[in-house]
N, C-alpha and C positions, 0 to 999 in steps of 0.2 A: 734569767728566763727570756725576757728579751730578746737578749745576744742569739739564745739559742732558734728563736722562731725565722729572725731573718740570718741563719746559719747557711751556707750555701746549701749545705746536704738537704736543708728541709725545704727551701724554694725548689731546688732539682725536683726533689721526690714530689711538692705540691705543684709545680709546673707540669710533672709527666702524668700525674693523677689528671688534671684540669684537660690535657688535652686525649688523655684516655677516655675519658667522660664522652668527649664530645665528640672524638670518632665514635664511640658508641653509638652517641645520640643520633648522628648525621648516619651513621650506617642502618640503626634502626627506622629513619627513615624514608633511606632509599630502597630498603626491602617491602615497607609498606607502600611505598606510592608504587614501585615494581607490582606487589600481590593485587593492588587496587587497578593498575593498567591490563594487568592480568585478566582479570575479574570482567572489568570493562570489555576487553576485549571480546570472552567468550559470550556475554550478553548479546553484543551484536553480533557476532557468528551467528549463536541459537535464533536472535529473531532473523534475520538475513534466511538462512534456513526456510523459517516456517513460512514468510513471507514470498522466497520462491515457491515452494509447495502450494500455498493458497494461492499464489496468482496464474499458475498451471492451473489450479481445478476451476478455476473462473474465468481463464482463457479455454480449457474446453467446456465448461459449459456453454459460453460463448457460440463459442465455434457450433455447435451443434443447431445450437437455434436459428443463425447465421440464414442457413436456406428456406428455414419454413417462413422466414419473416419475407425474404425476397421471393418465395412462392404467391404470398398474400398479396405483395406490392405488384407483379406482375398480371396477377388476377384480377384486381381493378386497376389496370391503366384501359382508356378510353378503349383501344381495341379489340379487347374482350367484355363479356356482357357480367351482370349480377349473379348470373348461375355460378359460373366460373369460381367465384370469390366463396360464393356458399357450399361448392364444393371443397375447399380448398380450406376455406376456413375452422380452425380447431380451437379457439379462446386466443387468445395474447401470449401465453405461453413463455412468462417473462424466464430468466437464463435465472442459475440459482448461482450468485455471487455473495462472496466471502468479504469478514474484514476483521475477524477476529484476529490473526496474528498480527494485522496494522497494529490495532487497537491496544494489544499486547506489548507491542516495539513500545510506543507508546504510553504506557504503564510503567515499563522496568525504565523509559528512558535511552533505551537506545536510540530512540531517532532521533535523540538532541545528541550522544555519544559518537555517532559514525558522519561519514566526511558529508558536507552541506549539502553540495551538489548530488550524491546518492540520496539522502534525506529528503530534500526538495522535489526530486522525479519521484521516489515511491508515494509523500505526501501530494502531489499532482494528480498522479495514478489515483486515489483512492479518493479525491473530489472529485475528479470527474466519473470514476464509477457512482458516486451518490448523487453527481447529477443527473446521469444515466436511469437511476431508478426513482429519482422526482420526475423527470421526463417519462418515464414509464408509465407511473402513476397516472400522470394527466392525460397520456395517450389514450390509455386503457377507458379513461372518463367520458373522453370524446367519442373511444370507439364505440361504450355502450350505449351512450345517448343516440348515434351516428344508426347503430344497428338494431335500436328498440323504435324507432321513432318511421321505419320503413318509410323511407323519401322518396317520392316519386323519382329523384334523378339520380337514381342509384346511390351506389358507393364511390364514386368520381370523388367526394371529397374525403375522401381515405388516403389519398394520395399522398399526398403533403404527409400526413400522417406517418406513413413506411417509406415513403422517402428518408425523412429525418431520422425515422428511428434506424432504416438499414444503413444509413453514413453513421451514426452515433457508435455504433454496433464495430462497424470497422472501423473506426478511431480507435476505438476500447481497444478493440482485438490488435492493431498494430503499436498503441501507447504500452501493450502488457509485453506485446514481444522487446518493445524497445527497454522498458524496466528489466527486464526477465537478462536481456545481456549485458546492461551495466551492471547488476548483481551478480554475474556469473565469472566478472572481472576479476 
């Protein structure tokens, strides 16, 4: 019995088994990590996707508020009077910006999935729009205090106020265009 286990015909046959197993196994594997790069892949396609789409409707919301902010900013600089501004003036009117599909990327994971440097710009993009609407926030505080409190020296210190917020506005607006064509890559 012996003789017969280490018989060449049964090492042949138990050598071709052994290495039949294991192209198996290594081929079973490289179809799963294949299906899982697969998989990967489409994750961040889909957020990529939605993440252009929400930053298009947050760059035109953007966009549209753009003038009535630099209307207000205009309306109180020195050489115009306080009428001007209360003509002029309609509330804060902040822009209605998105962050659900970040938030999503985010969730499934593909922002730690796709390459750094894309990662990195979309998560920039979406700190500085939440610093945008803390900054808003406080604008808006000041504005109402600014415009409940009827000062004798006008509205002159509004200024500062839409100054910063209409450059903040155009940072936004040019940091989406700049995201918007590194995703479109």
């Amino acid at each position: 019995m012996i003789k017969r286990i280490f018989s060449s015909d049964f090492l042949t046959h138990l050598l071709f088994e052994t290495v039949t197993i294991m192209i198996g196994i290594l081929l079973a594997l490289g179809v799963n990590e294949w299906r899982d790069e697969n998989k990967n892949d489409q994750i961040i396609q889909k957020s990529i996707h939605n993440i252009i789409i929400e930053i298009e409707k947050n760059r035109s919301s953007l966009e549209q508020i753009i003038p009535y902010h630099q209307s207000c900013k205009l309306s109180i600089e020195p050489k115009h009077n306080t009428k001007d501004f209360l003509s002029v003036w309609k509330g804060l009117n902040p822009p209605k910006l998105y962050q659900s599909a970040y938030e999503s990327a985010k969730v499934v994971k593909a922002m730690t999935l796709m390459d750094y440097e894309l990662s990195n710009a979309i998560s920039q993009l979406y700190a500085q729009q939440q610093f945008f609407y803390e900054m808003l926030h406080m604008y808006a505080q000041v504005l109402m205090s600014d415009l409940t409190a009827h000062k004798t020296q006008g509205y002159a210190s509004l200024v500062p106020v839409f100054n910063d917020l209409t450059v903040m506005e155009e940072e936004l607006q040019n940091n989406y265009d700049l995201v918007l064509s590194l995703l479109r890559k």
